[in-house]
C-alpha positions as CSV (number, residue, x, y, z in Angstrom):
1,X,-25.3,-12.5,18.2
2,X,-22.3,-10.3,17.5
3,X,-21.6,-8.8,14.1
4,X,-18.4,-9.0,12.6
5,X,-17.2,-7.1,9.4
6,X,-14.9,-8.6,6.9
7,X,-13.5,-5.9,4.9
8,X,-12.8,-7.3,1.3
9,X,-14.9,-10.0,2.0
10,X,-16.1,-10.5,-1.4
11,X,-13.0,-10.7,-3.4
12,X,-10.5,-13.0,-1.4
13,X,-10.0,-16.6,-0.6
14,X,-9.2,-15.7,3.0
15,X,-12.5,-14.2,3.8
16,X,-14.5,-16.9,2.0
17,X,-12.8,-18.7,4.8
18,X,-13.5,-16.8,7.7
19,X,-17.1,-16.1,6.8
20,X,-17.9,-19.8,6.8
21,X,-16.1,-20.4,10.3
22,X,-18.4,-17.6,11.2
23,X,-21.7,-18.7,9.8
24,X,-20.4,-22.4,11.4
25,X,-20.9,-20.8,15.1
26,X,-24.9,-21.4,14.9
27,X,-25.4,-17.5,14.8
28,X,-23.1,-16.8,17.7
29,X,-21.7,-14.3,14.9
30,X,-23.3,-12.6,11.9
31,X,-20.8,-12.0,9.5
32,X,-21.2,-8.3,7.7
33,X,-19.0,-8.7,4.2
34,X,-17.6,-5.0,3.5
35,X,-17.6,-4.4,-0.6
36,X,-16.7,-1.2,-2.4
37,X,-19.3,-3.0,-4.9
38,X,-23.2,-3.0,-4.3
39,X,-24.0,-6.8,-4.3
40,X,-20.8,-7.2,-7.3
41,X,-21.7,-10.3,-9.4
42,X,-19.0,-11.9,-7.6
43,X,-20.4,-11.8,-4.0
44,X,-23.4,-12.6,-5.4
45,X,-21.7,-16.0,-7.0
46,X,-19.7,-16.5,-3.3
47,X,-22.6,-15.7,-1.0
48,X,-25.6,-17.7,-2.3
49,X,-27.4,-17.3,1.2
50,X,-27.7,-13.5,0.9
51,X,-25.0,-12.4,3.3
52,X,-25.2,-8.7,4.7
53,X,-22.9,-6.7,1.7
54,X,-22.7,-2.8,2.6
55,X,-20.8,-0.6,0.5
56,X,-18.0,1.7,1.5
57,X,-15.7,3.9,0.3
58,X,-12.9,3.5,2.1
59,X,-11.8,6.6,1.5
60,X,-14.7,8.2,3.3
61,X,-14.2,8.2,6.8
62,X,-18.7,9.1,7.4
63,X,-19.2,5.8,4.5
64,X,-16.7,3.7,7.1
65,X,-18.7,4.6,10.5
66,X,-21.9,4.5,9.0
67,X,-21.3,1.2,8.1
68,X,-20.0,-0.2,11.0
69,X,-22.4,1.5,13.3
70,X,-23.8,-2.1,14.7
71,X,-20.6,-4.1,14.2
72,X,-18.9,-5.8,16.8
73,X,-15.3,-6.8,15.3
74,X,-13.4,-5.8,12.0
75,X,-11.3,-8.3,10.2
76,X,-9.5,-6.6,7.3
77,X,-8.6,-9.3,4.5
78,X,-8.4,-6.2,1.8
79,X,-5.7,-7.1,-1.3
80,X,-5.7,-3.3,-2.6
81,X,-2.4,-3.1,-4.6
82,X,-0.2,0.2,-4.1
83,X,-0.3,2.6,-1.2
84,X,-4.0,2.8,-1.0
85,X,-3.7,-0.6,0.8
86,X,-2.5,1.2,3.9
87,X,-4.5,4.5,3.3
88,X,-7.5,1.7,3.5
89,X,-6.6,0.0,6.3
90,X,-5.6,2.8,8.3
91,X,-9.1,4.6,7.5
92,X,-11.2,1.4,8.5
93,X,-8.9,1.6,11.6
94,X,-10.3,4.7,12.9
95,X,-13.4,4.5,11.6
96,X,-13.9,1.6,14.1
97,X,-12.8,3.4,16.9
98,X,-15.4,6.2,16.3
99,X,-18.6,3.6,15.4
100,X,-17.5,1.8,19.0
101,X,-16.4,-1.3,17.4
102,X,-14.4,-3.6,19.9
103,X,-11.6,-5.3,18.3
104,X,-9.8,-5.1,15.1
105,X,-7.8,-6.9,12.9
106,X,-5.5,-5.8,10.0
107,X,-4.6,-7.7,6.8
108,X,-2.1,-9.4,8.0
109,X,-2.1,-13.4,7.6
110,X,2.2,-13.3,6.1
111,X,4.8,-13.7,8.6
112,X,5.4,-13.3,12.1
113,X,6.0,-9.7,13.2
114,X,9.8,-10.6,13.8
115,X,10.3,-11.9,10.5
116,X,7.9,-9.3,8.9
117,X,10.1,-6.2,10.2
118,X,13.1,-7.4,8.7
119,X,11.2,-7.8,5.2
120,X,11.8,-4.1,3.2
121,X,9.0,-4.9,1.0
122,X,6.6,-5.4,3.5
123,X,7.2,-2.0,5.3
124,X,3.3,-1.5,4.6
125,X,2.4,-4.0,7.0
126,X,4.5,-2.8,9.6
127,X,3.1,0.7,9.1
128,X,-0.5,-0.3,9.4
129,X,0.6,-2.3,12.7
130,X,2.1,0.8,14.4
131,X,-0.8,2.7,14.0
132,X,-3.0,-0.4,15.8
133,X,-0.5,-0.4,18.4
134,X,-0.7,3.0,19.2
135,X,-4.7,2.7,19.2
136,X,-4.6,0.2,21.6
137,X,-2.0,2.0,23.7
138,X,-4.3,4.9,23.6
139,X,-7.3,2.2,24.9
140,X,-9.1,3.8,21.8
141,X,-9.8,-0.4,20.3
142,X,-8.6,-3.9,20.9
143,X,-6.7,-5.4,18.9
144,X,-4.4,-8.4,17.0
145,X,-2.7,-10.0,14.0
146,X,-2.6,-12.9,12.5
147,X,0.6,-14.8,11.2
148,X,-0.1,-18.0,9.6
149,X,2.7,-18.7,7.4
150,X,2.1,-19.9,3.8
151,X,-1.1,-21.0,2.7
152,X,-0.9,-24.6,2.7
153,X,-3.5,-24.5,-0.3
154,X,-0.5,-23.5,-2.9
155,X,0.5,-27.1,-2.6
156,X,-3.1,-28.0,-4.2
157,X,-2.0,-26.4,-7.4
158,X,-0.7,-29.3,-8.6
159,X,-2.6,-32.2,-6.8
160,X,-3.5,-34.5,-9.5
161,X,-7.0,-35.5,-9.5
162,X,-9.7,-33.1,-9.9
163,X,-11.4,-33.9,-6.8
164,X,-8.3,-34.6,-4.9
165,X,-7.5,-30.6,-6.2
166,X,-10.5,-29.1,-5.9
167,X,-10.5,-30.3,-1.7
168,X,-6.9,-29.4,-1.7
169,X,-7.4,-25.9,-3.0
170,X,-10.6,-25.3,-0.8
171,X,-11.6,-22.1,-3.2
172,X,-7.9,-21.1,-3.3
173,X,-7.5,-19.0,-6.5
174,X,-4.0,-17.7,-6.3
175,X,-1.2,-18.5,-8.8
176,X,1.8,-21.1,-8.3
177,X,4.3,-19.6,-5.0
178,X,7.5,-21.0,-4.7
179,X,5.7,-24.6,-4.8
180,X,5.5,-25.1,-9.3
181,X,3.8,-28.6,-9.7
182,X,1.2,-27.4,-11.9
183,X,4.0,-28.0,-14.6
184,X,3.3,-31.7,-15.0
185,X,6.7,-32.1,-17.1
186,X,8.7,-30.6,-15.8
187,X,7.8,-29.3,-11.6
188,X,10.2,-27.7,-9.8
189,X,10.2,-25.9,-6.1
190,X,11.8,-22.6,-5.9
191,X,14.0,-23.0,-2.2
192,X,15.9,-20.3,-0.8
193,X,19.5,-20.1,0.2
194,X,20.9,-18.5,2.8
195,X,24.5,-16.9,2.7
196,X,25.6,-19.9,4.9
197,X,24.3,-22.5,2.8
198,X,21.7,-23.7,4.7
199,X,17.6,-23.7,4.0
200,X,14.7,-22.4,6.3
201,X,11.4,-24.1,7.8
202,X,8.8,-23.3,6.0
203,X,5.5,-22.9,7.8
204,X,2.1,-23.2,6.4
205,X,-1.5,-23.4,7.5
206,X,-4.4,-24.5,5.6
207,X,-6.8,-21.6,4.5
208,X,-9.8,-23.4,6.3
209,X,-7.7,-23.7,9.7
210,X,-6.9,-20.0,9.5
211,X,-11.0,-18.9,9.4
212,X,-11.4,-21.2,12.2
213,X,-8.2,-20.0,14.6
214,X,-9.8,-16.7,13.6
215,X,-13.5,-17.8,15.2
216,X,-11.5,-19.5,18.5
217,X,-10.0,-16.3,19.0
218,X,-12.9,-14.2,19.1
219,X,-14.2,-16.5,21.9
220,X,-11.2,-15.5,23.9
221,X,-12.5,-13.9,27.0
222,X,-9.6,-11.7,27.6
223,X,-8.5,-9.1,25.7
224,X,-6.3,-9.3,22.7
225,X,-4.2,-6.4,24.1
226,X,-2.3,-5.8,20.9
227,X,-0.8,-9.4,20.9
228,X,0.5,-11.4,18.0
229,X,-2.1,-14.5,17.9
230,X,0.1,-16.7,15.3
231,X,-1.1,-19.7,14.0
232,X,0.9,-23.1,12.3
233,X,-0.8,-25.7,10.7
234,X,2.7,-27.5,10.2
235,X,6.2,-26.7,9.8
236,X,8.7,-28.6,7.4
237,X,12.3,-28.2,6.1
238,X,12.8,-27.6,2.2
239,X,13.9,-31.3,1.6
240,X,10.9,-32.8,3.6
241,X,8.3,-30.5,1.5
242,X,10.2,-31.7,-1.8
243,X,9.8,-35.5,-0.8
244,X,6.4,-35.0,-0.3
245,X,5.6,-33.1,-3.0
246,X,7.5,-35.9,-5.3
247,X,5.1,-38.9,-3.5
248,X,1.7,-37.7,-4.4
249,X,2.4,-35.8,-8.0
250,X,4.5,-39.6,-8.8
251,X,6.9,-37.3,-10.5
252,X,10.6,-36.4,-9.9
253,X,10.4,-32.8,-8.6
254,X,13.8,-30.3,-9.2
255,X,14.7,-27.9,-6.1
256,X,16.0,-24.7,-7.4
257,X,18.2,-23.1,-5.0
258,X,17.6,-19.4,-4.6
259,X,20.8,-17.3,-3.0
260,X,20.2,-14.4,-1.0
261,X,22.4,-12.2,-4.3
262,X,19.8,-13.7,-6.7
263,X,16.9,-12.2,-5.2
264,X,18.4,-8.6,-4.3
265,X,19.2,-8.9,-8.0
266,X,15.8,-8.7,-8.6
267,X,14.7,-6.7,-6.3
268,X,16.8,-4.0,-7.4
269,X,15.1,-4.5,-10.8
270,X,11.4,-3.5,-9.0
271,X,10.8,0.4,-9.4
272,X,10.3,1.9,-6.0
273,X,7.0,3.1,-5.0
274,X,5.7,7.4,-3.8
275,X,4.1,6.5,-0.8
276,X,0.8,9.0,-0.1
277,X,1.4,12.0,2.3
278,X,-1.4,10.1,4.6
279,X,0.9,7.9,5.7
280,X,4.6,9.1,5.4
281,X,4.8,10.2,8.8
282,X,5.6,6.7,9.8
283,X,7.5,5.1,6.7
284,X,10.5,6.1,4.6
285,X,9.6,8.5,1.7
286,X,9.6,5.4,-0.8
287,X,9.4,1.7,-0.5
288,X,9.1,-1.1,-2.7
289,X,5.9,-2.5,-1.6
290,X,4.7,-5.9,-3.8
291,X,2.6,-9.2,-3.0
292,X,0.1,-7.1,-0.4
């Protein structure tokens, strides 16, 4: 039995996930949910069966190893808003280094690494991911990330049919995303333009799949070497998703067209962030960071 640690385990959708694919091994992994919260009233509500919870601070580097002093693997699923995201991330890093964990995963789950470094908002991400790199270069851990596209589960927002929903959702607790067919009069997608006209793919992966590609790829017997294990539960074009999306609401569904000028428009409206000192070494002095 291996232990794996799911930092921000309690609080997200994504390690709800992941937990269960765990706990669906027959004990070939013991899940360890990492909480800044004691037993909070909400892992209590999540984890009926009395899952492990051990409180860190992740700002403690001797709360961090202490913690992980018997664990296995690290999955980081943490939504801390602001710079403190990376700070966390970067902490738990290290921290599993010195406790002797094996392989680690940052709070990744977005975009694929190509598309992610050409994203100025999520500079964060590609910080955190240079410093894994470099500890695997160093031999110091093992590591990966995980792309998965969209969550499939926004599409459940909408679902008519409470039970129909509630099995489309699977627990997902996020807000409309591009996809706004919880307005039953008037839905509408949100699809984005580029500056020759044309639309992107969209890829998405159910929440459930990506706890279960998670599992399958700590079976792996080789290491994962710093690779990028991505993930696709399907891949459509704009129109296809809109014809779908029109079939099982029954309703007439408007496509918005989003240009490439509309969105730096409001971009340029979004404040830009101080980063901490912890991590400027690696990242321009200021970035816009949103939606981590």
């Amino acid at each position: 039995m291996a232990r794996v640690a799911i930092a921000g385990g309690s609080s997200s959708t994504l390690g709800v996930s992941i937990i269960s694919a765990l706990e669906a091994t027959g004990g070939r992994y013991l899940p360890v949910i990492l909480s800044r919260e004691r037993k909070s009233n909400h892992a209590s509500e999540l984890w009926p069966r009395n899952l492990e919870v051990r409180q860190v601070d992740y700002h403690s580097h001797s709360s961090l190893v202490a913690a992980l002093c018997d664990v296995e693997v690290v999955i980081s699923v943490l939504l801390i808003p602001g710079p403190d995201w990376v700070t966390a991330q970067i902490n738990l890093l290290h921290a599993a280094e010195e406790a002797g964990c094996h392989r680690f995963a940052p709070s990744e789950f977005a975009l694929s690494g190509w598309a992610q470094a050409r994203v100025d908002i999520l500079e964060a991400k590609n910080v955190v991911w240079r410093a894994v790199q470099s500890s695997v270069d160093l031999g110091r851990i093992d590591a990966a990330r995980f792309p998965c596209g969209m969550f499939m589960n926004y599409l459940g927002i909408g679902c008519p049919g409470d039970a129909t929903r509630t099995e489309a959702l699977a627990g997902f607790q996020e807000g409309p995303y591009l996809f706004h067919l919880d307005n039953r009069h008037s839905p509408w997608v949100d699809v984005p333009v580029r500056q020759d006209g044309t639309t992107p793919n969209l890829t998405m992966t159910d929440i459930r799949d990506v706890g279960r590609f998670v599992v399958a790829a700590l079976d792996l017997p080789e290491p994962w070497a710093g690779r990028e294990l991505g993930m696709a539960g399907d891949t459509l074009s704009f129109d296809e998703l809109v014809a779908l999306c029109q079939k099982h609401t029954g309703m007439a569904v408007e496509a918005r067209k989003v240009t490439v000028e509309q969105l730096q428009t409001k971009l340029n409206s979004v404040p830009p962030i101080s980063l901490s000192p912890v991590w400027s070494f690696s990242c321009p002095s200021s970035v816009p960071v949103m939606g981590l």
